[in-house]
C-alpha positions as CSV (number, residue, x, y, z in Angstrom):
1,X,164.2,180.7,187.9
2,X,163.3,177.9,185.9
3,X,160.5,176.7,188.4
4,X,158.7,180.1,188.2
5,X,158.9,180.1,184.2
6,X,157.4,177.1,184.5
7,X,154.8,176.3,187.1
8,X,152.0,177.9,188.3
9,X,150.9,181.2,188.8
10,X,154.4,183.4,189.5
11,X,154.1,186.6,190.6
12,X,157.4,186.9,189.4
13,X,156.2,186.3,186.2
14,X,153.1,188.7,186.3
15,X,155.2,191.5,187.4
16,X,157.8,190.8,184.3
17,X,154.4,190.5,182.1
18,X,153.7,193.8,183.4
19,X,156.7,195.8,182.9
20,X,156.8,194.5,179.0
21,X,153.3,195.6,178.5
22,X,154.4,199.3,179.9
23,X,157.2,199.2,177.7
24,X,155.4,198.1,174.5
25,X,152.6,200.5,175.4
26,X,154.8,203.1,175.6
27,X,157.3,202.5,172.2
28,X,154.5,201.0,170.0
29,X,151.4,203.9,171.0
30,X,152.6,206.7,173.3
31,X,155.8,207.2,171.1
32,X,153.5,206.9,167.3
33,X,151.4,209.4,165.8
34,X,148.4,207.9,163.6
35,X,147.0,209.0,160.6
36,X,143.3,208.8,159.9
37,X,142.9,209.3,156.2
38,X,140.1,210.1,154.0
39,X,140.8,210.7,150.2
40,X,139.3,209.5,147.1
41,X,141.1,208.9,143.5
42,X,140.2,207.1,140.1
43,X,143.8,205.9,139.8
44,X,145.9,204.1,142.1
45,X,148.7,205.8,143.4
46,X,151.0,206.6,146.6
47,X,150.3,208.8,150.0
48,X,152.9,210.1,151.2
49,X,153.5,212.1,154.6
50,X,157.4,213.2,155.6
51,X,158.3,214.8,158.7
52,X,161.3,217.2,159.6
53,X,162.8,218.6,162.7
54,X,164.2,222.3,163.2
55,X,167.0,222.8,160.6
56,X,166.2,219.0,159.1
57,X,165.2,218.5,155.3
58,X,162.8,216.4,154.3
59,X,164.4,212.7,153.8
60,X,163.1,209.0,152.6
61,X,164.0,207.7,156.0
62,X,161.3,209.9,157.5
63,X,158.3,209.4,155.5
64,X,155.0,206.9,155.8
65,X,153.6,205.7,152.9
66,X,150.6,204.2,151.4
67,X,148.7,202.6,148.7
68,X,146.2,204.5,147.9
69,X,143.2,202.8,145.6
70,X,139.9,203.2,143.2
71,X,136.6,202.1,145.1
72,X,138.2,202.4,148.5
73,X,138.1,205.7,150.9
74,X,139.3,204.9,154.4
75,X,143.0,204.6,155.3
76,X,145.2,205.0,158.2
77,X,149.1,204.5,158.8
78,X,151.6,205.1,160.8
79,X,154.3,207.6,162.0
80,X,156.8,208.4,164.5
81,X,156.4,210.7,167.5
82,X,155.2,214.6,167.1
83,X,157.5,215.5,169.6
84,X,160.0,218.3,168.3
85,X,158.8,218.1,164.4
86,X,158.7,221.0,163.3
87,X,157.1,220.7,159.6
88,X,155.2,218.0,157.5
89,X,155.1,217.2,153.9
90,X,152.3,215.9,152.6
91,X,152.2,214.1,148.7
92,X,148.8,213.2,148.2
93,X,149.1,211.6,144.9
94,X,151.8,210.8,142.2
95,X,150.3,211.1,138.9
96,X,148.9,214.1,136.8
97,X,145.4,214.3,137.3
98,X,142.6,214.8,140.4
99,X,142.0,213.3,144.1
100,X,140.3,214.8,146.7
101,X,140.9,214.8,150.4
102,X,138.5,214.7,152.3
103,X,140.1,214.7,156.1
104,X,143.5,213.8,157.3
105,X,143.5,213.5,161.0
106,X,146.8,213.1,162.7
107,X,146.6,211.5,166.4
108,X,148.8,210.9,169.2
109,X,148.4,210.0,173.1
110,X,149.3,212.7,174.5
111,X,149.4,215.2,171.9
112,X,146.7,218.2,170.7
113,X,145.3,216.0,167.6
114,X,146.2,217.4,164.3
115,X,143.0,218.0,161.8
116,X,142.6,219.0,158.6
117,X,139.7,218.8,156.8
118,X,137.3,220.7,154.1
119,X,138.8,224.7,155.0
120,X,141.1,224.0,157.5
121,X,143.1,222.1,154.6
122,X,142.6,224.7,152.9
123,X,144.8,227.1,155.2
124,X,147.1,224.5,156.8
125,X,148.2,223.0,153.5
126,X,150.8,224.9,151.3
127,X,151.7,224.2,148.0
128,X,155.1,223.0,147.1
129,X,154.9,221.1,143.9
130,X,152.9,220.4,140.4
131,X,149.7,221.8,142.0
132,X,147.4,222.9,139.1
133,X,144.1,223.6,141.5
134,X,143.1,223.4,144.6
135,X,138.9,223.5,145.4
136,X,136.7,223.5,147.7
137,X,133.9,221.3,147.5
138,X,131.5,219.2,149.0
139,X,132.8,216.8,151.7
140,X,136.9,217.6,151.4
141,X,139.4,219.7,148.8
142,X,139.6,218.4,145.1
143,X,143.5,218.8,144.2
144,X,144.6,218.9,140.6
145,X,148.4,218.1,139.8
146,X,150.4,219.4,136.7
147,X,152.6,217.0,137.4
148,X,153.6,213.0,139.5
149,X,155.0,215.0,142.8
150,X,152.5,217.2,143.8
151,X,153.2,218.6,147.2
152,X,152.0,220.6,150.4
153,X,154.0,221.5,153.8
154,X,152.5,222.2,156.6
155,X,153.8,224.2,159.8
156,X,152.8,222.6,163.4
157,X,151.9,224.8,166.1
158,X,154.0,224.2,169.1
159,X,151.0,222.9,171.1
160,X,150.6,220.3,168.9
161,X,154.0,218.9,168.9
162,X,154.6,220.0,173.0
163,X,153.3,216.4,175.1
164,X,150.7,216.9,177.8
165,X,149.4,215.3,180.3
166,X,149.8,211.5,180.4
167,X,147.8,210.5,182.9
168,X,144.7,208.8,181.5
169,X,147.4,206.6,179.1
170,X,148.7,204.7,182.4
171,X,144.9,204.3,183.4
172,X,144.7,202.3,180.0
173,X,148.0,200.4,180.8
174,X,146.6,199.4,183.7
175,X,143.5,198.2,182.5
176,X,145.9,196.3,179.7
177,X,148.4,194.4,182.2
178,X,144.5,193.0,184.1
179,X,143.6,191.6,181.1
180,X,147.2,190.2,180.4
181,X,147.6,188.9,183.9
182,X,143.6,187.6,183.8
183,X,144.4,185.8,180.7
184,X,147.4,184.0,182.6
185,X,145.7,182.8,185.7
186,X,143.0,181.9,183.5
187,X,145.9,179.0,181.3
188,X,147.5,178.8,184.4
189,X,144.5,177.4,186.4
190,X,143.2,175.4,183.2
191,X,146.4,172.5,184.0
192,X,149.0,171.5,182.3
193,X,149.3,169.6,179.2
194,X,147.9,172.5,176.8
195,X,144.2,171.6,178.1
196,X,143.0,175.0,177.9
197,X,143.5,174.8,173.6
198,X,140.0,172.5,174.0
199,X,138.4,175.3,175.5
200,X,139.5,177.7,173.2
201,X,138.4,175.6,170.5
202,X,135.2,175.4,171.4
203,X,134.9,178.9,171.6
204,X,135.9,179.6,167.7
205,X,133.9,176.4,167.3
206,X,130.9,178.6,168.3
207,X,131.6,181.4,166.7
208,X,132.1,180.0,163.4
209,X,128.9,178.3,163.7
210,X,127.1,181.5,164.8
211,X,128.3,182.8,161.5
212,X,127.5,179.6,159.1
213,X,123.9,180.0,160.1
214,X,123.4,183.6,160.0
215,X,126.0,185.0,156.6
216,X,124.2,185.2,154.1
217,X,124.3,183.3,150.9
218,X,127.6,184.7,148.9
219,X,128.8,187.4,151.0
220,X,132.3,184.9,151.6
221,X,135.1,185.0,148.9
222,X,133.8,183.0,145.8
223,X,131.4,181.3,147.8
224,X,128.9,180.7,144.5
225,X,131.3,178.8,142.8
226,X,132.0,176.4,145.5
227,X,128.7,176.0,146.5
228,X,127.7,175.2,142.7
229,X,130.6,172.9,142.5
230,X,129.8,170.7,145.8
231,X,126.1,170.8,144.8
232,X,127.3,168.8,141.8
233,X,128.4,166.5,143.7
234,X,125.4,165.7,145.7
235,X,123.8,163.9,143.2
236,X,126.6,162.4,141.0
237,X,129.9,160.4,141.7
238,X,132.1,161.2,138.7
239,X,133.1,164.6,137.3
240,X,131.3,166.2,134.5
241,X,132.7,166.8,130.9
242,X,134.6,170.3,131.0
243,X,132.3,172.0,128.6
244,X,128.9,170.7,129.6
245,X,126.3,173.7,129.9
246,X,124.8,172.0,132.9
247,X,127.7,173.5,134.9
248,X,128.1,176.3,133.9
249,X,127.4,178.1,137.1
250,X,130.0,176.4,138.8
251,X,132.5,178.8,136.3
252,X,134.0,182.0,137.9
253,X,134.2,184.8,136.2
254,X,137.9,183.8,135.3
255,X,136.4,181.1,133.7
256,X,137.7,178.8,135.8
257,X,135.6,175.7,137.1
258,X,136.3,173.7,140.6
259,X,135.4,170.6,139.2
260,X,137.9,170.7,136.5
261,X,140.7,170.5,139.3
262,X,142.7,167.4,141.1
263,X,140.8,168.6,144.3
264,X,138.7,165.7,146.5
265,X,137.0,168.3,149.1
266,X,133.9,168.9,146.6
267,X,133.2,165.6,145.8
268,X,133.3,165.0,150.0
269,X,131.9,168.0,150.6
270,X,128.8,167.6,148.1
271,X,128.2,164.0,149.9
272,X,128.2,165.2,152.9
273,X,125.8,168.4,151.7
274,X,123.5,166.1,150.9
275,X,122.9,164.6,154.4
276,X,122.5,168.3,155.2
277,X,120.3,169.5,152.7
278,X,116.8,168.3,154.5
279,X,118.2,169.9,157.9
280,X,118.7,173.7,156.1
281,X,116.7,174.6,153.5
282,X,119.4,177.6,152.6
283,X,122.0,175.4,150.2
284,X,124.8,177.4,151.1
285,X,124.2,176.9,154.8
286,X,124.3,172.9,153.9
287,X,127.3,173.4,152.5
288,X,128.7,175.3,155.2
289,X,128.1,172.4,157.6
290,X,130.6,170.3,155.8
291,X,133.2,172.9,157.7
292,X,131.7,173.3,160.5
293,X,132.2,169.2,161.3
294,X,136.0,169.0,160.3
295,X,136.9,171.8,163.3
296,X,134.7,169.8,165.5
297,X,136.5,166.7,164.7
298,X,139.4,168.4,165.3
299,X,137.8,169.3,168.7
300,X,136.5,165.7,169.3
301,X,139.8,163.9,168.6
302,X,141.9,166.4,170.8
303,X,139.7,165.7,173.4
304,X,140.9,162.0,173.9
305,X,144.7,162.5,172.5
306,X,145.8,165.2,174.8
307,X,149.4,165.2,173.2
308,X,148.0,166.4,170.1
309,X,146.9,169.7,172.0
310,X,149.5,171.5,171.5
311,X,149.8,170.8,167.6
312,X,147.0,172.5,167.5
313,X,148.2,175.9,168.7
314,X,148.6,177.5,165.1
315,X,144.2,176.8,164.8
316,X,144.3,179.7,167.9
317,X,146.1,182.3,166.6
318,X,144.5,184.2,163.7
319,X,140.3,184.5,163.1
320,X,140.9,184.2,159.5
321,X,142.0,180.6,159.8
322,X,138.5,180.4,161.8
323,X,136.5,182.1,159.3
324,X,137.9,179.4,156.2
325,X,135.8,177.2,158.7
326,X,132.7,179.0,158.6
327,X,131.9,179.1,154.7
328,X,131.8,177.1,152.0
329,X,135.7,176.7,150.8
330,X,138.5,174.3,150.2
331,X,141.0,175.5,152.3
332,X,139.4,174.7,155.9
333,X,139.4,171.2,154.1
334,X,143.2,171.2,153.5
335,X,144.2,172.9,157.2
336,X,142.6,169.7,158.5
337,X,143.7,167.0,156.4
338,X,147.0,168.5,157.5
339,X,146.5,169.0,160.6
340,X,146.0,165.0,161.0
341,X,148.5,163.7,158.6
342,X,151.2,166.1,160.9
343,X,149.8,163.8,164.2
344,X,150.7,160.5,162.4
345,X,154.3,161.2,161.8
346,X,154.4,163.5,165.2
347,X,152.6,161.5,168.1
348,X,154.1,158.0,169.6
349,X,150.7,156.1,169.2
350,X,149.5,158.0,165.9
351,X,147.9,155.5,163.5
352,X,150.8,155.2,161.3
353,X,152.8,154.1,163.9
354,X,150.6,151.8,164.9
355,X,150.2,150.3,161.0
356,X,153.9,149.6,161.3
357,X,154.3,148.2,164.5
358,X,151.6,146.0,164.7
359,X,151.6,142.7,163.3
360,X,148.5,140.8,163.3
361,X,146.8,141.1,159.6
362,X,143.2,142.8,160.3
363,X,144.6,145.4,162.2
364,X,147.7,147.0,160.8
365,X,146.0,146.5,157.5
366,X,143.0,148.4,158.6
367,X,145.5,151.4,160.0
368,X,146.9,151.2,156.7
369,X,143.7,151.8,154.8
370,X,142.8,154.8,157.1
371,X,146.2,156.1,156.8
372,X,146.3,155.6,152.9
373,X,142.9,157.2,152.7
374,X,144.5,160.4,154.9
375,X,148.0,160.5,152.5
376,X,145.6,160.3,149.6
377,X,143.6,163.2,150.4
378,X,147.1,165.2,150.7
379,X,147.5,165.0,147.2
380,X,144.1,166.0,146.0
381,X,144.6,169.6,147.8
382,X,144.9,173.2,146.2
383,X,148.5,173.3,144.8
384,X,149.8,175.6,147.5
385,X,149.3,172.9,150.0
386,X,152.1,171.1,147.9
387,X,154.5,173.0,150.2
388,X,153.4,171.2,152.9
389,X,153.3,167.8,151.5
390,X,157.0,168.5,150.7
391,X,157.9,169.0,154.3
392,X,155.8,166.0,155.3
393,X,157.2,163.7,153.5
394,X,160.5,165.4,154.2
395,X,160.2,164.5,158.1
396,X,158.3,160.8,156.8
397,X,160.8,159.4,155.4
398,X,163.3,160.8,158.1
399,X,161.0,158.9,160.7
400,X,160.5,155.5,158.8
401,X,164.2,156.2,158.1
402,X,165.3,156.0,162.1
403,X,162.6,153.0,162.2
404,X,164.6,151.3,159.9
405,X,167.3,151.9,162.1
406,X,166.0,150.5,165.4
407,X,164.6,147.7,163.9
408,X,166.3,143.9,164.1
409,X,167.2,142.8,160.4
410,X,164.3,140.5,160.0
411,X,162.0,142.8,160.7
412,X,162.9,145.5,157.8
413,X,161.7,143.3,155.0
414,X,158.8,143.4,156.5
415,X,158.8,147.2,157.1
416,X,159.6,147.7,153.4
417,X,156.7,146.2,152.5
418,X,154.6,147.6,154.6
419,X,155.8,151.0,152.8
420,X,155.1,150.3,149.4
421,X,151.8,149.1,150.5
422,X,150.3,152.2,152.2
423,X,152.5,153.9,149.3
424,X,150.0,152.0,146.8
425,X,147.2,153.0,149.3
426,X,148.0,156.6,149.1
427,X,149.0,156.8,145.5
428,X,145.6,154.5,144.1
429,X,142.9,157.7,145.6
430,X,145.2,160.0,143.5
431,X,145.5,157.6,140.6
432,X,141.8,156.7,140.9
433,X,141.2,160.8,140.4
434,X,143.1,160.8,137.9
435,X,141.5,157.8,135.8
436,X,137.9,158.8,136.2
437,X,139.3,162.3,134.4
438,X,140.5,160.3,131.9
439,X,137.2,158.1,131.5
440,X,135.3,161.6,130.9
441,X,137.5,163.8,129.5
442,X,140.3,162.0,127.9
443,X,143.9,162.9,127.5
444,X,143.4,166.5,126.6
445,X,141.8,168.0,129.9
446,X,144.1,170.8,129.7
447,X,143.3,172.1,126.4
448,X,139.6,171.6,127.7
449,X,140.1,173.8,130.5
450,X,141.6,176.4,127.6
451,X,138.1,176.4,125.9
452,X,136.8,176.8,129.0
453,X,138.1,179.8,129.9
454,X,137.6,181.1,126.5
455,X,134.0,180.5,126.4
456,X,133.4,181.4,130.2
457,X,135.8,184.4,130.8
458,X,134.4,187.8,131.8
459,X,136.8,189.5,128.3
460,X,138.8,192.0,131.3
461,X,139.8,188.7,133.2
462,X,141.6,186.4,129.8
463,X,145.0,186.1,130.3
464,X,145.1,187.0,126.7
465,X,143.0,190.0,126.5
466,X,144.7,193.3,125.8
467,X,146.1,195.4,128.2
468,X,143.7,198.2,127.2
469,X,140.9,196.0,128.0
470,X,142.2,193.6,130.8
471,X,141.5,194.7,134.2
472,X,144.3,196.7,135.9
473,X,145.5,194.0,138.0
474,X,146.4,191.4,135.7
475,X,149.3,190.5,133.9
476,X,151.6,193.0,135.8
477,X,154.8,192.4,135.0
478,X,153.5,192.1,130.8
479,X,152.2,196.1,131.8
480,X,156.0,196.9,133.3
481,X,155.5,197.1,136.2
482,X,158.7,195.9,138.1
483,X,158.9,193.3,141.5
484,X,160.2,195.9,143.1
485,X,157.1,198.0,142.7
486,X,154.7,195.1,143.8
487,X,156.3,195.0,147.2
488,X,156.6,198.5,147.5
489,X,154.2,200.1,145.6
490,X,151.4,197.9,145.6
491,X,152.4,196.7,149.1
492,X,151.6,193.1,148.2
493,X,153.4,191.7,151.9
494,X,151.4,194.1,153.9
495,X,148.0,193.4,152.3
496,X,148.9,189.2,152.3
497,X,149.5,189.6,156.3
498,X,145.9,191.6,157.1
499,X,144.2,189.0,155.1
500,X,146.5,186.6,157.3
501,X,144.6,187.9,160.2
502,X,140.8,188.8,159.6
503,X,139.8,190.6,156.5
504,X,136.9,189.1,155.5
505,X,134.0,189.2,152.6
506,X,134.9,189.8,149.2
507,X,138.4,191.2,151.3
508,X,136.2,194.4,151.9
509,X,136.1,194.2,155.4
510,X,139.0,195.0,157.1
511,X,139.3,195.8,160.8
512,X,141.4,198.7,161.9
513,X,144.8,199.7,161.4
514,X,145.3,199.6,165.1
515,X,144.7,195.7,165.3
516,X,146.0,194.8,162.5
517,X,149.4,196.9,164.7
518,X,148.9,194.9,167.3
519,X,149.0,191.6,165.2
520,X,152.2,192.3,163.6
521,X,153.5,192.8,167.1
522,X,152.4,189.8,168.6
523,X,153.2,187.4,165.6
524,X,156.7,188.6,165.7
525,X,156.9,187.8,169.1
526,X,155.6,184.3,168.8
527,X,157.9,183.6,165.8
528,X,160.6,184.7,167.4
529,X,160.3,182.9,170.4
530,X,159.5,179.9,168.7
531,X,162.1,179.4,166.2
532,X,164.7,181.0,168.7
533,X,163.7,178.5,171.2
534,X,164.1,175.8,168.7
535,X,167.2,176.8,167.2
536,X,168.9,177.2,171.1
537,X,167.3,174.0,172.9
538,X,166.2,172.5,170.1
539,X,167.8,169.1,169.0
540,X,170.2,168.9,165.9
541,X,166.8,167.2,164.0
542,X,164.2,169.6,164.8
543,X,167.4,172.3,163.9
544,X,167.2,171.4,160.5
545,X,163.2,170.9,160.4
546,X,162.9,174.4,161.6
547,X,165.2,175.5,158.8
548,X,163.8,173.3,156.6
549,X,160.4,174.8,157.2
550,X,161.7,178.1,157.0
551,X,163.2,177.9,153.7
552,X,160.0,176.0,152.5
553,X,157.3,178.7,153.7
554,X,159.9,181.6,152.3
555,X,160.0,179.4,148.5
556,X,156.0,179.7,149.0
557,X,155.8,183.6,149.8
558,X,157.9,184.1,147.0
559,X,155.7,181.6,144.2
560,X,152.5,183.8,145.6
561,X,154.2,187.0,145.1
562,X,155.5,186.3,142.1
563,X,152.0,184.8,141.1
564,X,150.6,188.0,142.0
565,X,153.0,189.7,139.9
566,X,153.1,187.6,136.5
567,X,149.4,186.2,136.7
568,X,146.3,188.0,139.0
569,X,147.3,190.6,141.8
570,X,145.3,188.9,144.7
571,X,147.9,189.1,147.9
572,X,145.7,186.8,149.8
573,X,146.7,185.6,152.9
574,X,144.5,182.0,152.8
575,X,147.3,181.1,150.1
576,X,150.0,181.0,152.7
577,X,148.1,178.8,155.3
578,X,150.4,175.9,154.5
579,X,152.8,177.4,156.5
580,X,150.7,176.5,159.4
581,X,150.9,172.8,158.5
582,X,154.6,173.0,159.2
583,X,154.2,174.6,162.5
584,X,151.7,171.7,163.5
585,X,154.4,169.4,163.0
586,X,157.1,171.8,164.7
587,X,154.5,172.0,168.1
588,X,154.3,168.5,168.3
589,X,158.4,167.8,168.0
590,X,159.5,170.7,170.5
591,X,157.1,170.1,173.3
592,X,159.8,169.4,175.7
593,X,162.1,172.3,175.0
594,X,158.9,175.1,174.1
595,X,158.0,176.8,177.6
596,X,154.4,175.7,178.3
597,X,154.0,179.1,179.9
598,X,155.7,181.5,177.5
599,X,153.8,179.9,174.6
600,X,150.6,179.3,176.3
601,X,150.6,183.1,176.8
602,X,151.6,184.5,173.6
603,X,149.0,181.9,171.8
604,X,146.0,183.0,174.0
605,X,146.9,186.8,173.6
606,X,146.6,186.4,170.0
607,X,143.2,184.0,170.5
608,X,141.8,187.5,172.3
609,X,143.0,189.7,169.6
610,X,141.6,187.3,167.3
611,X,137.8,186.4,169.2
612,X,138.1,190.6,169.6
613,X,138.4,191.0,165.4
614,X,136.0,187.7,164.4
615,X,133.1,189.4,166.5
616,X,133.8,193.1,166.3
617,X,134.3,192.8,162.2
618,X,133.3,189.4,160.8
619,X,129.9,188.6,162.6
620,X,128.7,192.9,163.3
621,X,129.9,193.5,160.1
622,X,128.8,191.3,157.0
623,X,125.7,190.9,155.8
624,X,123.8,188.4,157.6
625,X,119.9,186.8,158.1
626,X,118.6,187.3,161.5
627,X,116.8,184.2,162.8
628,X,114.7,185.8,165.0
């Protein structure tokens, strides 16, 4: 059995491939309803759609819900299987006041499709509860509430709950298992050894170009203030006073400036800008390039280390870790710089290795200057990434630790010292950072950065402004609002995982319900896999660094959430990319106990669903120049 998990193409394996498909086809879309919802509201609230058998009343444990928001129209969620309900309960808002509905569409496989829209609401929908009005008007029904639980029930026909013909759905499970089973003769004929990651590189390598050259300027989160921050950079070397009115553009409307912060990638980023600048005459597509280069580096430097291919697995698996690379940002800056620190404490020739192994002067000392220059950049990254560097140094020291071990006694001195030098190295970039702050802004940066924000600050985004005229989101738990609610409620895990995997803009372009669905699926499959793997074949070391990253990237969910809770409501899913730092390191460490096969599939399946989302959303989607 092991040979056919293992090598080659198995028809074994592509008829088990097949008979998973059927069965997730059939428990995750024939047996689910979906709910295509239109309504609009000034005041956030909760949607809420229960369902009830014959001679059932309607419970908690059978109800959808969602959050339901100002500026925003389209929604869909899901349900379980109209077979045998008998009635629906819908709760389209819970405060006193007025939303309208404009359609609620209710669709299964199988099924007659359920609409209701403008009159057919009208007669479908019977008030229950707290409903002051109900009117007609352009577009959908405008309800008004006398109280929070307003209610309607609605009777189903038996048509609509009675299944039909299925025939055309194992048409489209057919279709599905070709594209599974052409996706694994496709790794399969690629080789061993991961090679077909290069490939797949290449192909978000050109995507994320296409996208670079043809956005247009600003329609990527923030993108203004970064640009204005590297463009600082191209003509000066040291940081400017906090207050200078020369930069004030590079301020948010938080107030909030990127060159006040410990970060290095602006003032690399603006150096590297200008070498651009005569190329594009668009600034924000010179500062795009930047990006651009550090996923073909990436690219380059897998080509010639081919055990480093499979580190590079987590880069596949989600479009919005692609997109970071096509704008002008910080993050696609910190995925790389971990992405190469992981290979120095993960591969048997990495640099670092190399620095303490060798012992002619020139050449470990030159290994230790590129390696110090690499640590050094890990500490200049947005504070998030500090989760990362935690784990790092957590399975550094364990490695220099075992080298210790193996080494005779005479050569640990010299070990030691090699340590505390590339410890110098690596602390002297930070400590350099920190010195030119000093030279320009003096002890008191942080009160600096308080005038800042006073002077800069849009009045609704101070952290001190009153709750009558802060903006809704801020300052959450200050407005009572519990951490309960903000999971719940305000669904902060839910909107962190889409913008996990491809929402992109200003976060106000989302791609369907449906994929997003499928996403979920497959990332639980992959997790589960990969950790289960781990923890069963794993050894007792990459155990505990499995558990140890777990615990680590659950400490840095719950900072964000909490963040989002106490601070700025922005469940972003870019803030939990250190996470995939970790897994770099876990790839490297299990490659002999991970199934080359299983994992190749799972990773490219989720590189489909993620080319499918980049092109379909990101590039048709946002605003972009034509060249042509």
């Amino acid at each position: 059995m092991q040979k056919w998990l293992s090598e080659g193409f198995s028809w074994k394996f592509a008829l088990v491939l097949c008979v998973l498909v059927g069965l997730a086809y059939h428990f995750l879309v024939l047996e689910r309803a979906r709910v295509d919802l239109k309504i609009v509201t000034k005041t956030e609230c909760n949607f809420k759609i229960y369902w009830a058998e014959a001679g059932q009343d309607f419970a908690e444990k059978r109800m959808a819900r969602i959050r339901i928001s100002p500026g925003r129209e389209q929604y869909n969620l899901s349900m379980r299987s109209l077979k045998n309900i008998e009635r629906l309960r819908i709760d389209t808002h819970d405060f006193t006041g007025t939303v309208a509905l404009k359609h609620l569409v209710i669709t299964q496989p199988g099924h007659k499709q359920i609409q209701m829209v403008s009159e057919s609401a009208l007669k479908r929908m019977k008030p229950k509860n707290d409903v002051k009005n109900l009117t007609l008007v352009k577009g959908g029904v405008k309800i008004e509430s006398s109280g929070n639980d307003p209610t309607f029930e609605v009777t189903l026909y038996p048509a609509e709950v009675q299944a039909t013909s299925r025939i055309d759905e194992f048409y489209r499970v057919a279709i599905l298992c070709c594209i599974i089973l052409a996706i694994y003769a496709t790794v399969t004929s690629c080789g061993g050894n991961y090679s077909y990651v290069i490939l797949c590189l290449v192909v978000a390598l050109v995507l994320v170009t296409i996208m670079a050259i043809t956005s247009k300027s600003n329609v990527h989160p923030d993108e203004y203030v970064h640009v204005a921050a590297l463009n600082y950079y191209k003509s000066h070397w040291l940081p400017p006073e906090i207050l200078d009115e020369k930069v004030q553009s590079t301020y948010s409307p938080y107030g909030v400036s990127r060159l006040n912060t410990d970060e290095i990638y602006y003032f690399v980023a603006g150096k590297f800008a200008f070498a651009f600048e005569k190329m594009f005459e668009n600034p924000y597509t010179a500062g795009r390039m930047g990006n651009v280069m550090l996923l073909l580096a990436i690219i380059l430097y897998l080509v010639k280390v081919q055990p480093a291919r499979i580190m590079a697995l987590p880069l596949l698996i989600s479009p919005q870790i692609w997109y970071l690379y096509s704008y002008c940002n910080s993050e696609a800056f910190a995925l790389t710089i971990m992405f190469f620190t992981s290979c120095q404490v993960v591969l048997p020739d990495s640099t670092l290795r190399k620095y303490f192994e060798q012992k002619s002067l020139p050449r470990w000392l030159v290994h230790g200057v590129t390696v110090g220059l690499l640590l050094g950049c890990l500490l200049l990254l947005k504070k998030n990434f500090y989760f990362y560097t935690i784990f790092f140094g957590i399975v550094a020291l364990v490695s220099f630790y075992n080298l210790i071990n193996e080494a005779e006694p005479e050569e640990r001195k010299i070990l030691y010292k090699k340590l505390v030098i590339l410890t110098l190295m690596s602390v002297s970039l930070f400590g350099s950072k920190k010195l030119v702050d000093y030279q320009v802004n003096g002890l008191h940066k942080s009160l600096l950065i308080n005038e800042a924000i006073a002077a800069y600050a849009k009045p609704f985004l101070r952290p001190d402004a009153d709750a009558g005229v802060q903006m809704q989101n801020m300052m959450l738990k200050s407005k009572g609002v519990t951490f309960t609610e903000i999971i719940r409620d305000y669904r902060w895990g839910e909107r962190s995982f889409r913008s996990s995997f491809g929402v992109y803009g200003y976060l106000n372009t989302p791609a369907s319900g449906f994929v997003y669905g499928v996403f979920r699926v497959s990332a639980l499959l992959l997790a589960c896999y990969f950790f289960i793997t781990i923890f069963v074949r794993g050894s007792t070391i990459n155990k505990r660094y499995a558990l140890a990253a777990l615990v680590i990237s659950g400490l840095l969910v719950c900072v964000s959430a909490y963040h989002s809770w106490t601070a700025d409501f922005q469940p972003q899913g870019r803030y939990l990319f250190p996470i995939a730092g970790m897994l770099f390191i876990l790839c490297g460490q299990n490659v002999k106990v991970l199934s080359e096969r299983w994992l190749s599939l799972l990773v490219v399946w989720m590189f489909c669903l993620s080319t499918y989302s980049f092109i379909a959303v990101a590039l048709l989607k946002l605003p972009r120049n034509y060249l042509l």
